[in-house]
N, C-alpha and C positions, 0 to 999 in steps of 0.2 A: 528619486524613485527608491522605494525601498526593497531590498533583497527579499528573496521568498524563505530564506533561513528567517527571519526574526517574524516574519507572520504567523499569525497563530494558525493552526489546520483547519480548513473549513470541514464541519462535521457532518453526517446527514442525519436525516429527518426522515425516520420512518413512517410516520404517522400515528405510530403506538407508542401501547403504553412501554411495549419493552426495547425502548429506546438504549441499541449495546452501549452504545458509546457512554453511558453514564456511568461503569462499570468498570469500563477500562483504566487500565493500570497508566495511562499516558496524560491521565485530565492531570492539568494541573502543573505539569512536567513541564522543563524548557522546551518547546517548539526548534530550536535550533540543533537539539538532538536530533531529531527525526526529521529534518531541511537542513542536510548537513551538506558543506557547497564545497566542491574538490572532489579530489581524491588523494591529498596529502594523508601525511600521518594522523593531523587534528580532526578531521574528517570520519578518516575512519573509526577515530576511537568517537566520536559522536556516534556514528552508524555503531558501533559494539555497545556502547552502552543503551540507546534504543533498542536493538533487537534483547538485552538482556530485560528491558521491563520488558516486552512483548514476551517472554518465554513464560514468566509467569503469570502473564495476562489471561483472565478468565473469558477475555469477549477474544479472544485472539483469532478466532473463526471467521466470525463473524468481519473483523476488520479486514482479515484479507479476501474476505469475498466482495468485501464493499470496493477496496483498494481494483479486485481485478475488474470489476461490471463498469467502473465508471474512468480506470486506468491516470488511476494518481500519484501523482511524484512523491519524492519522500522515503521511508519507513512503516508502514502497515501491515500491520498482521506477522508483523516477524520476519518480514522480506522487504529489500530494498528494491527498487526500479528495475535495473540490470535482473534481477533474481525473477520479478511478476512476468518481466517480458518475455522468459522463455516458456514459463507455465501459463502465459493466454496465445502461444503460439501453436501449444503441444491440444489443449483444449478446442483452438476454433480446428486443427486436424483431425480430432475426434469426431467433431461437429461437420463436417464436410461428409459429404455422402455424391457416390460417382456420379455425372449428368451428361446431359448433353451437351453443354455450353462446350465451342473447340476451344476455351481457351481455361478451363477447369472452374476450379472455385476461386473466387477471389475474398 
């Protein structure tokens, strides 16, 4: 079985013409940068050096909205795993609105 570091990122398919991903600063880049496995020192400098193409990525928006709707591993949009988890936690708390259910929102 092969590691999810040497897979290439599966992209999406908008159905348009303004397809971001062809735009992004990451086509083309080692995939094992941004499916970096640990959290050794080799690791992290994978993860640094991914989020530095992501800073000057001009689709960088648009990646991490993609990364949090469909909540993908990895590097996206300039944020690792650990980093989206806490901003779609902070997000579906926005999204919550008080009810009647006794056991709240889930």
């Amino acid at each position: 079985m092969q590691a999810r570091a040497s897979m290439a990122p599966r992209l999406p398919s908008t159905g348009t013409s303004e397809d971001w991903w062809s735009a992004a600063n990451c086509r083309g880049a080692d995939a094992g940068l941004f499916f970096a496995v640990g959290t050794g020192a080799d690791a992290l400098r994978k993860v640094r050096a991914a989020k530095a193409l992501c800073r000057a990525c001009p689709v960088a928006g648009p990646c991490l909205e993609y990364a949090l709707a469909s909540d993908e591993s990895g590097v996206w949009g300039g944020t690792a795993e650990n980093e989206r988890r806490g901003t779609r936690a902070q997000v579906r708390r926005e999204e919550c609105r008080p009810c009647d259910l006794p056991m709240g929102c889930t």
